[in-house]
C-alpha positions as CSV (number, residue, x, y, z in Angstrom):
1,X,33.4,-3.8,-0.6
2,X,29.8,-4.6,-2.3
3,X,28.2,-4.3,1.2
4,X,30.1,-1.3,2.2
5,X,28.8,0.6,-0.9
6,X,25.8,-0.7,-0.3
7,X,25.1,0.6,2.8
8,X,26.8,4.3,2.0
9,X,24.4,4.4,-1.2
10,X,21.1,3.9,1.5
11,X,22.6,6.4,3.6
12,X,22.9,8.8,0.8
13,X,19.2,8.1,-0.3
14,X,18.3,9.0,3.2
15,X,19.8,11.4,3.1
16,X,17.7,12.4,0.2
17,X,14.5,11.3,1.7
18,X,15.0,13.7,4.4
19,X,15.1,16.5,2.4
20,X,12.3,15.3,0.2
21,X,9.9,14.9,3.4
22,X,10.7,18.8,4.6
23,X,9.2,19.7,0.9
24,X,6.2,17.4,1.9
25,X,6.1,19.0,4.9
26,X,6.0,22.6,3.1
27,X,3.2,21.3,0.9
28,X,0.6,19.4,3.9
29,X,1.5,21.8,6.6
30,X,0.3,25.1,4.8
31,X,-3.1,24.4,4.9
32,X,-3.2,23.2,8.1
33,X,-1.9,26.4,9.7
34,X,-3.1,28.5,7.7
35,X,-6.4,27.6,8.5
36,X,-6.2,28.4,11.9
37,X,-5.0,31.9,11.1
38,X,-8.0,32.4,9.0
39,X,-10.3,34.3,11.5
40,X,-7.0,36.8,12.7
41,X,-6.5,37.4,9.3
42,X,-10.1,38.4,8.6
43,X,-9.7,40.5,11.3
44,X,-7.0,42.8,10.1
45,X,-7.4,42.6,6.2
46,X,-11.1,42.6,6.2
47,X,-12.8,41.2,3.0
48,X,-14.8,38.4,4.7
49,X,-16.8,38.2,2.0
50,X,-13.5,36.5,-0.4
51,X,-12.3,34.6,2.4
52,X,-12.8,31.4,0.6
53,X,-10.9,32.3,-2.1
54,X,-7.7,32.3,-0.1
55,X,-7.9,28.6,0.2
56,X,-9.6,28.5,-3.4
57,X,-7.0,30.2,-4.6
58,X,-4.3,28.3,-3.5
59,X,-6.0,24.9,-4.5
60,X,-6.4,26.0,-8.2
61,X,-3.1,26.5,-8.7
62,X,-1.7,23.5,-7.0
63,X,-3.8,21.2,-9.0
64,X,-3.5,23.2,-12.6
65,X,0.1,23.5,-12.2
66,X,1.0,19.5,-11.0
67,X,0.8,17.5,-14.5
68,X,2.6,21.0,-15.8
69,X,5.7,20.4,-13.3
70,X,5.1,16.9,-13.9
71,X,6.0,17.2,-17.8
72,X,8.5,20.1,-17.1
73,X,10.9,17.3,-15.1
74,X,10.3,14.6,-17.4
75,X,11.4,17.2,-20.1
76,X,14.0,19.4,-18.6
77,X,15.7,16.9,-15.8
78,X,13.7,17.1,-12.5
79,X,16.3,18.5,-9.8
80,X,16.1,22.0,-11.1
81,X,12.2,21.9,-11.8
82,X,12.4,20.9,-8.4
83,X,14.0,23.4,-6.6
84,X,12.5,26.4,-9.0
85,X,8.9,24.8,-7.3
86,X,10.7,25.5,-3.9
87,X,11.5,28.9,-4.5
88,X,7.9,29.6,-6.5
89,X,6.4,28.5,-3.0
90,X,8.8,30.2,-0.9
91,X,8.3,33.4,-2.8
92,X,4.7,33.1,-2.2
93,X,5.2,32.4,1.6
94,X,7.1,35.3,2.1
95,X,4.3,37.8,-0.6
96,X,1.7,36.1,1.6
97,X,3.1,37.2,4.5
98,X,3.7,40.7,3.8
99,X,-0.2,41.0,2.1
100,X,-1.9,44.6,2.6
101,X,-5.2,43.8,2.2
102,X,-7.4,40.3,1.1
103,X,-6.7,40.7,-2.6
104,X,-3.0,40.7,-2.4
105,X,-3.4,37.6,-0.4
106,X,-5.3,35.8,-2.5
107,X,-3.2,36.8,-5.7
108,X,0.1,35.4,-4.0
109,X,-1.6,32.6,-1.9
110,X,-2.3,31.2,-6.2
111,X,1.6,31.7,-6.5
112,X,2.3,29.8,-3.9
113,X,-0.1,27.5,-4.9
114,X,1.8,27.0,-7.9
115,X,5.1,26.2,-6.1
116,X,2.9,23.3,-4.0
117,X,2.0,21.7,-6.9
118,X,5.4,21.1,-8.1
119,X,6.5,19.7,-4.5
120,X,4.5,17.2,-4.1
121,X,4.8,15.9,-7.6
122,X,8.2,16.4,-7.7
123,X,9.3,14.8,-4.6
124,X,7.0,11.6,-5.9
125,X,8.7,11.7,-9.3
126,X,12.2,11.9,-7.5
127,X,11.4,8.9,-5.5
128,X,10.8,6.7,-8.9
129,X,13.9,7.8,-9.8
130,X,16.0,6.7,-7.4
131,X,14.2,4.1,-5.2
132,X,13.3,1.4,-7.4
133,X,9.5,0.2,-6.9
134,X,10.9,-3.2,-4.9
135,X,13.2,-1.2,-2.7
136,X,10.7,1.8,-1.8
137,X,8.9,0.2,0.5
138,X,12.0,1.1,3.1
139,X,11.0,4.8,3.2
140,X,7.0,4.3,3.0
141,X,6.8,4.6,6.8
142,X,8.4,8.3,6.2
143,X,6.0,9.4,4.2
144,X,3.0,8.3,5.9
145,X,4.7,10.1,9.4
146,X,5.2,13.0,8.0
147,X,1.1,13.1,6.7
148,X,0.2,12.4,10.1
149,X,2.5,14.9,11.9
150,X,1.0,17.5,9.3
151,X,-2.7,17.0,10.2
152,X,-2.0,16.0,13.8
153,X,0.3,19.1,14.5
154,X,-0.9,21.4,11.3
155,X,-4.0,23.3,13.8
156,X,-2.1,23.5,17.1
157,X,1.2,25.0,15.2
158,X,-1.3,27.2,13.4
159,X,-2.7,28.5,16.4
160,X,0.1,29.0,18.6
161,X,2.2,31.3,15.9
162,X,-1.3,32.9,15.3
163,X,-1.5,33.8,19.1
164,X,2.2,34.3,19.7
165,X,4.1,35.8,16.5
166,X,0.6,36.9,14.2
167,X,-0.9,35.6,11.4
168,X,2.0,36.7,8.8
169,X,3.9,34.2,11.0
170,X,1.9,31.5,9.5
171,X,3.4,32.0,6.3
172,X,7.0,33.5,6.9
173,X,7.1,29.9,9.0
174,X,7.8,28.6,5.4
175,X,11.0,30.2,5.0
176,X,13.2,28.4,7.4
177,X,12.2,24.9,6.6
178,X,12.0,25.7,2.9
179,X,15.7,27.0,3.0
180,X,16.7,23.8,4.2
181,X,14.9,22.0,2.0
182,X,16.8,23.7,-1.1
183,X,20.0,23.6,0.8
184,X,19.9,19.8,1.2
185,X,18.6,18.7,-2.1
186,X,21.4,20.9,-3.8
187,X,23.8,19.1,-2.1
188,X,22.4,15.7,-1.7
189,X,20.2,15.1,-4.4
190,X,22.3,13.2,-7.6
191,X,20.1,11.8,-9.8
192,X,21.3,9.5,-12.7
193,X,21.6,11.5,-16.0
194,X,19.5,10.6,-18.8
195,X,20.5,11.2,-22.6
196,X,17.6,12.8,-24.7
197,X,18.2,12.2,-28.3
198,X,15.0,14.2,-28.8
199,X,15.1,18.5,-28.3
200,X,11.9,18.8,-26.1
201,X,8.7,20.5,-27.2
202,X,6.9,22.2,-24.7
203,X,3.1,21.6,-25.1
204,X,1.5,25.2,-24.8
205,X,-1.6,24.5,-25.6
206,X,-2.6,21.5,-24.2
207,X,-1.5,22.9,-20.9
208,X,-3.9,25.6,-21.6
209,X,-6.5,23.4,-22.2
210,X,-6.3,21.5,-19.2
211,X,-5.5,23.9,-16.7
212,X,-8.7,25.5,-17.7
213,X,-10.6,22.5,-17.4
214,X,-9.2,21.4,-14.0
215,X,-9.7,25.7,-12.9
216,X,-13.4,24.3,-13.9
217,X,-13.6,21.3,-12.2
218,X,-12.3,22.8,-8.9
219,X,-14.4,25.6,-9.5
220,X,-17.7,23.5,-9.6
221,X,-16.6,21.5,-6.8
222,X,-16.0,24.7,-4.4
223,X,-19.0,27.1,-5.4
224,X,-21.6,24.1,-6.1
225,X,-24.3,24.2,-3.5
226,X,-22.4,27.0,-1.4
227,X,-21.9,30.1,-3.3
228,X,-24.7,28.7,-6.1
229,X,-27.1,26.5,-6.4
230,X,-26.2,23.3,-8.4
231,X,-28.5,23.9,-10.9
232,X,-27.6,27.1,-11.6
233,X,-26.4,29.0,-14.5
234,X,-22.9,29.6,-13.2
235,X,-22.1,26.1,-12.1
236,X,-23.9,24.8,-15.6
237,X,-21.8,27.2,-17.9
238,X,-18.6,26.0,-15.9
239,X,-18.9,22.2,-16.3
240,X,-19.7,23.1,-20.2
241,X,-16.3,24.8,-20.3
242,X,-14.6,22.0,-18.2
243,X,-16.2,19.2,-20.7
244,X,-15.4,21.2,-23.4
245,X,-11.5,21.8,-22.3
246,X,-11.3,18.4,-21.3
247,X,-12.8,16.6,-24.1
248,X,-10.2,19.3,-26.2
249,X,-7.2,18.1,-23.9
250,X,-7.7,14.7,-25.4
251,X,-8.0,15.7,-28.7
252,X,-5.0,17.9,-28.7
253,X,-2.7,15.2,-27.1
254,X,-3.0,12.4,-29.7
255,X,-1.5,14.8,-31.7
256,X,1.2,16.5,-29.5
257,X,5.1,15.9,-29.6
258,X,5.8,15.7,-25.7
259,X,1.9,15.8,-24.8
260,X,1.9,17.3,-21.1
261,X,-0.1,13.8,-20.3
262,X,1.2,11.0,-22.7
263,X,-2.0,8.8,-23.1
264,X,-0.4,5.9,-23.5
265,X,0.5,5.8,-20.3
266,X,-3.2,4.8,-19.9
267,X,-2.9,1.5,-22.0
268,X,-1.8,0.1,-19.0
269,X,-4.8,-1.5,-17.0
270,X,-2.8,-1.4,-13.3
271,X,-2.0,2.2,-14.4
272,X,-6.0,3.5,-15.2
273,X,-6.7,1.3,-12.6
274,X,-4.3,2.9,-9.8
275,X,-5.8,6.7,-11.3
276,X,-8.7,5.1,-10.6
277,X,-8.1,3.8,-7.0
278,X,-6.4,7.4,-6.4
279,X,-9.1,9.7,-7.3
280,X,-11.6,7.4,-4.9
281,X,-9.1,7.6,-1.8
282,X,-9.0,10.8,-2.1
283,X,-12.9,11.4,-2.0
284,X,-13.1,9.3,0.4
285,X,-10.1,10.4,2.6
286,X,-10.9,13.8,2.6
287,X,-14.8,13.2,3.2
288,X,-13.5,11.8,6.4
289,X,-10.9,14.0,7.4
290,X,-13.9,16.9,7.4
291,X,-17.0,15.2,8.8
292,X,-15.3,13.2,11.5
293,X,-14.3,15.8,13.0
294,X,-17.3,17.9,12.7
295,X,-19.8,15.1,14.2
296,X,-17.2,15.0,17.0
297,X,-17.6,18.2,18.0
298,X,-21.2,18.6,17.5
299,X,-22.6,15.6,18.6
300,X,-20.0,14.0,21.1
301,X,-19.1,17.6,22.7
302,X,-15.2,17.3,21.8
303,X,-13.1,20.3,22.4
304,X,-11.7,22.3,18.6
305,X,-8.6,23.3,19.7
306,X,-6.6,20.6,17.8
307,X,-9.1,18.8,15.6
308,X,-6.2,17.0,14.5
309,X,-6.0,15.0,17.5
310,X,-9.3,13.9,17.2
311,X,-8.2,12.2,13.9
312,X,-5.6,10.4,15.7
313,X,-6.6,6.7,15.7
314,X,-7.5,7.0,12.0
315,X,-3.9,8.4,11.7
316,X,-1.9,6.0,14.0
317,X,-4.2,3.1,12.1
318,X,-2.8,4.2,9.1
319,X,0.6,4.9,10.0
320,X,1.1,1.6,11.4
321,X,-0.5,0.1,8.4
322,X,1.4,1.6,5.5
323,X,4.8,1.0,7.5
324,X,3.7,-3.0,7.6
325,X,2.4,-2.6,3.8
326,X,5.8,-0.9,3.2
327,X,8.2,-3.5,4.7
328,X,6.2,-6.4,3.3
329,X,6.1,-5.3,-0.4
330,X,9.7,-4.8,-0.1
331,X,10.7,-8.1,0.8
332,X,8.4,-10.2,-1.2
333,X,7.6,-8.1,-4.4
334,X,3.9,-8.8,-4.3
335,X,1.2,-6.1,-3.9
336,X,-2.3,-7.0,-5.3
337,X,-3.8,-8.4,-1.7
338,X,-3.2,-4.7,-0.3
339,X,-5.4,-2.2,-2.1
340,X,-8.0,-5.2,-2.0
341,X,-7.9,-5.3,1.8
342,X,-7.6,-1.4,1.6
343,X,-10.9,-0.9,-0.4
344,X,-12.7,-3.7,2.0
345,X,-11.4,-2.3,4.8
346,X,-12.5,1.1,4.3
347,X,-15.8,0.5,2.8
348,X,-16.3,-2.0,6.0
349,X,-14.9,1.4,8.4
350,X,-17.1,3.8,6.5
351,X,-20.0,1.4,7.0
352,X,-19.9,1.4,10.2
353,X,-19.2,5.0,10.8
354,X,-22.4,5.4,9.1
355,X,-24.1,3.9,11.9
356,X,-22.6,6.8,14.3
357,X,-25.9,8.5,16.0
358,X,-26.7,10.9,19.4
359,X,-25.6,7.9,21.4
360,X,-22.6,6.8,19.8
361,X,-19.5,6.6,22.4
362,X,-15.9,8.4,21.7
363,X,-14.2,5.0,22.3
364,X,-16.7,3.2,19.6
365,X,-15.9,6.2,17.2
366,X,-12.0,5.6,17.8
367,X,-12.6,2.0,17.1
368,X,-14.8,2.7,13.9
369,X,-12.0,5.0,12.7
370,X,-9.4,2.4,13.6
371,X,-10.8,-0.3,10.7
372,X,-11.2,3.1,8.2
373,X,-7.9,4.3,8.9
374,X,-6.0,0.6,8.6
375,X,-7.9,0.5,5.0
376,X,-6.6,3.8,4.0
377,X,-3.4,2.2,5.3
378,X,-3.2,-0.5,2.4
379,X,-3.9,2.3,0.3
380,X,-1.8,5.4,0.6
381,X,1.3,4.6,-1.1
382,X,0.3,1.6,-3.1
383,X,-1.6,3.3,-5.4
384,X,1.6,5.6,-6.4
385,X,3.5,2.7,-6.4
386,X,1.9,0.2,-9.0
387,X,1.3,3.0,-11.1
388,X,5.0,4.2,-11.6
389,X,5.8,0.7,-12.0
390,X,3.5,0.3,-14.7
391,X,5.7,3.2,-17.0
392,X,8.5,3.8,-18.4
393,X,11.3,5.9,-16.7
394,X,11.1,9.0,-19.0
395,X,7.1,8.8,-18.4
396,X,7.5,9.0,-14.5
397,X,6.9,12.7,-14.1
398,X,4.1,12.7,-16.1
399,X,2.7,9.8,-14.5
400,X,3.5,10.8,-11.0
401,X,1.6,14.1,-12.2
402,X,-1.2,12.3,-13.3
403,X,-1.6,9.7,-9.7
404,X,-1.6,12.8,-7.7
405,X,-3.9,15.0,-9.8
406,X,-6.6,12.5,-10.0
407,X,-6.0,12.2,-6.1
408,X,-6.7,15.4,-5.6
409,X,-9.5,15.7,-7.8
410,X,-10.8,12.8,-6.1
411,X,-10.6,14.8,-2.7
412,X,-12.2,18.3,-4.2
413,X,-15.4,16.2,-5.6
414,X,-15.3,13.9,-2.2
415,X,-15.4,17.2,-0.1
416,X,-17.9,18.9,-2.3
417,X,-20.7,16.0,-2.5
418,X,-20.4,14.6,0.4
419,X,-20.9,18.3,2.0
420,X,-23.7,18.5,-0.3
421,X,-25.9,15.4,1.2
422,X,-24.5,16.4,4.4
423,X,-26.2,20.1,4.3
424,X,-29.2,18.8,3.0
425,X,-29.6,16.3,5.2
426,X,-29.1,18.9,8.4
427,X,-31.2,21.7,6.9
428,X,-34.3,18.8,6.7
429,X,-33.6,17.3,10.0
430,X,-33.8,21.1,11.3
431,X,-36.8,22.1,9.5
432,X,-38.8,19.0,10.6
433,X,-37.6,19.2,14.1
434,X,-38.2,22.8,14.9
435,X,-34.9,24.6,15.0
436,X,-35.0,26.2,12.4
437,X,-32.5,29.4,14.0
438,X,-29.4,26.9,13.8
439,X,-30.1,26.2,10.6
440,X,-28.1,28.8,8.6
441,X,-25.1,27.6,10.5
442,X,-25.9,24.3,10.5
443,X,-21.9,23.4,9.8
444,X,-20.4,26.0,11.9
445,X,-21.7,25.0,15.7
446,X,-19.1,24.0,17.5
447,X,-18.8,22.4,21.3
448,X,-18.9,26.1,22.6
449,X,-21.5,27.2,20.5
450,X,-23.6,24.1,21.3
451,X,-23.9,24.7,24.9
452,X,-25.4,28.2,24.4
453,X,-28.1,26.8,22.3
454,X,-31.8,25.8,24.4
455,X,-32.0,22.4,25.0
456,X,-34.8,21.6,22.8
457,X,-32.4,23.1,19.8
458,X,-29.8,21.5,20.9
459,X,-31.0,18.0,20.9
460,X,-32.4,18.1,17.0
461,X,-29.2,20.3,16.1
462,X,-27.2,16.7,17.3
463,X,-29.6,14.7,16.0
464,X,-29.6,16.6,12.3
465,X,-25.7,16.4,12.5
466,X,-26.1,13.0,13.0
467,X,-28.4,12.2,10.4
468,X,-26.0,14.4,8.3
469,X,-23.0,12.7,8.9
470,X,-25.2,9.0,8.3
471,X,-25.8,10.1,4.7
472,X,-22.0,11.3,4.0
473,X,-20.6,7.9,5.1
474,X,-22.8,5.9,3.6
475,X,-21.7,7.6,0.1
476,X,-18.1,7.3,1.3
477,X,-19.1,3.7,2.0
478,X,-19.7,3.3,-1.7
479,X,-17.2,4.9,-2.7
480,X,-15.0,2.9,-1.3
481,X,-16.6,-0.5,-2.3
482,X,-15.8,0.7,-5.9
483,X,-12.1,1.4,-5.1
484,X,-12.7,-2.4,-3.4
485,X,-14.0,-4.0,-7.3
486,X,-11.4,-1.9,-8.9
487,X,-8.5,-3.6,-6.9
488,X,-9.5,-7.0,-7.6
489,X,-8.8,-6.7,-11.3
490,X,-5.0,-5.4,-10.9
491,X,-2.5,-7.9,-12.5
492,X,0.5,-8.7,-9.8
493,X,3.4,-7.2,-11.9
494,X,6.8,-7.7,-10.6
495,X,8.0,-4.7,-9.6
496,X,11.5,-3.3,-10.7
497,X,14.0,-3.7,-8.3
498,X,17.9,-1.8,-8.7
499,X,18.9,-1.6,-12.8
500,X,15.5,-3.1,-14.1
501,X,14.0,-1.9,-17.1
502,X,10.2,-1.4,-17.8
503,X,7.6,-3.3,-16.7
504,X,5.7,-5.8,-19.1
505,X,2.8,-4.1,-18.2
506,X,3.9,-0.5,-19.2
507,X,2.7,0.5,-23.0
508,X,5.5,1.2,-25.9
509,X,5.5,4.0,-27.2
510,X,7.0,5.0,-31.1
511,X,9.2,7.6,-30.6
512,X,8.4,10.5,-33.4
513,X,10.6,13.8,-32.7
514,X,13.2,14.4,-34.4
515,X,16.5,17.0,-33.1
């Protein structure tokens, strides 16, 4: 009888998992295909001048609103917060679609963007729940898949419901899978029930404080060096409001009821470590994901029309590698060798993409991105993983909140300095080298646009790329070696397996409210 139980109680959290990975899905997919759409949407709505801000938009609100969802589950039960983020993104799809002109768009591309942050979030606050750390390694493959079928298939869907259906497709997409998303979780989802002995307290204003901060941060990251210069007035008076709402956040919390990011949660060293670990695998997984690409198609003459499958032996490497990472935490409860071979794998991969030049073969790329993408690998779940074992149960959403904000934090200021050195870097090569006329769209060129260039152009336009891409890696390269030195000083503790209680390693906490 114990087996048969057994076995029905996995099948019911697969059940569960499915659903979970449609909401993923929602979440990674979006930006993919909407991407695509980008210049057909241009085209009918006009306002080329906001265009960034529909992706701006969209990425504000996601990360403002995840350590708010976060807190919201931990407070009010996490189903419901769940599926209200489902409907908050699925009413944004469908506003999206139906957009008149490039403001509306960008007004309800920041509610959706508040629905995607409590999906992800959610759906990784869900899983501490009801997989216990020991167990979860079962479903990591799942997870991973669905991250490679997102960036892998994101672009070609993107394009072919552009060219087929139109661009309010792109969005209106989101309906059907969302709808079974909610459907299924309704029914499936059963998550234990938790007494509160406390009535909860909803942190107003430290929420305020740190969404403005994070609005900051983002901020800086997206207009720094594009929109204006880094040293200028805007981008100063912005990180002085970010400090200031930060360094307020703080404050404010030590003295909250139900703080919207418990700080204690930070006494534990695998917890600030795993933030830590996050925030770099992010900058560096993200600087990847853009340049790789790019020095593809400009140097080594690869075709656009699914930059995802140029990505694909990162991917697969990685894929393959969190499914093996997955498996073997499961059934021998350690974990500290893999984010140290995850940080020395990928700062040995971005080493060595650094070395990439005019003469540097597709199959010697593939191979490069191989060793990066079997580092990333060791590192993708893992980092979620230690640090929910590292807190107590009514701290997961907040902690979940925390892993993925950093995370994508991490990606915002990978993205934005690593495009920095890379500009630079091409504008100098092009200045010295006499092509100065493909300098002002020195990251736009693609394989197409290439070939119409004169040959002299073309040669230090590849070369300046090149050069370009050399100085991105090797800051991803150090990046990574300090997510390599921050791995070797997490402590192997067990993690919980079916009934356990906290970790040794998670911080106590006094509890102060009263009903």
């Amino acid at each position: 009888m114990g087996k048969v139980k057994e076995e029905r109680e996995e099948r019911s959290v697969r059940a569960v998992m499915l659903a979970l990975m449609i909401a993923i899905l929602l979440a990674m997919l979006d930006n993919m295909i909407v991407g695509t759409a980008m210049p057909t949407i241009v085209g009918e709505l006009g306002g080329m001048a906001h265009l960034s801000w529909v992706v701006t938009a969209y990425t504000l609100a996601t990360a403002a609103s995840t350590p708010i969802w976060g807190k919201l589950g931990d407070l009010f039960g996490r189903k419901g917060v769940f599926l209200t983020s489902i409907v908050v993104f699925l009413v944004g799809s469908a506003l999206s679609g139906m957009a008149q002109d490039m403001g509306q768009l960008i007004g309800f591309r920041a509610v959706q963007g508040l629905g995607a942050g409590g999906l992800m979030v959610g759906v990784m606050a869900i899983i501490g729940d009801l997989v216990p750390p020991r167990e979860r390694g079962k479903y990591q493959g799942m997870m991973s898949a669905v991250m490679a079928v997102a960036m892998i298939g994101g672009p070609l869907v993107g394009g072919t419901i552009t060219d087929h259906l139109g661009w309010r497709w792109s969005f209106y997409i989101n309906l059907p899978l969302g709808a079974v998303a909610l459907a299924m979780v309704t029914a499936v989802l059963h998550l234990p029930k938790r007494e509160r002995t406390t009535k909860p307290r909803i942190d107003y204003l430290g929420a305020a404080l740190l969404t403005v901060g994070i609005t900051a941060i983002v901020l800086v990251t997206t207009w720094g060096g594009t929109e204006y210069a880094w040293s200028s007035a805007v981008i100063m008076e912005l990180v002085a409001i970010g400090v200031a709402s930060l360094v307020g956040f703080l404050f404010v919390e030590t003295k909250a009821a139900e703080p919207i990011m418990p700080l204690h949660i930070f006494r534990s060293r695998n917890f600030s470590l795993m933030s830590a670990a996050g925030f770099l695998t992010g900058f560096v997984m993200f600087g990847a994901v853009l340049f790789l690409p790019l020095f593809q198609q400009s140097v080594q003459g690869a075709s656009a029309t699914n930059s995802g499958l140029l990505l694909l032996p990162l991917l697969m490497a990685m894929l393959i590698v969190s499914v093996f990472v997955g498996r073997a935490t499961t059934n021998t409860g350690k974990y500290k060798a893999f984010p140290v071979a995850g940080g020395a794998l990928m700062t040995v991969g971005f080493f060595l993409l650094s070395t990439m030049d005019t003469g540097t073969s597709r199959l010697t790329a593939a191979l490069y991105m191989i060793v990066l993408g079997a580092g990333m690998g060791f590192l993708m779940q893992i980092t979620m993983l230690v640090a929910q074992n590292s807190v107590e149960l009514k701290d997961m959403g907040a902690a979940s909140s925390a892993t993925t904000l950093f995370r994508t934090l991490g990606s915002s200021f990978g993205v934005a300095l690593m495009g920095a050195l890379f500009t630079s870097r091409v504008q100098d090569e092009m200045a010295v080298r006499g092509g100065g006329a493909a300098t002002a769209e020195s990251a736009q060129l693609d394989a197409s646009s290439m070939e119409k260039l004169p040959d002299a152009v073309r040669a230090a336009y590849e070369y300046a790329v090149a050069s370009g891409t050399h100085a991105a890696f090797l800051l991803g390269t150090g990046a990574a070696l300090v997510v390599f030195l921050v791995a070797l000083f997490v402590r192997e503790v067990p993690l919980r397996g079916a009934g356990a209680g906290a970790p040794k390693d998670a911080a106590p906490e006094k509890v102060t409210e009263r009903v």
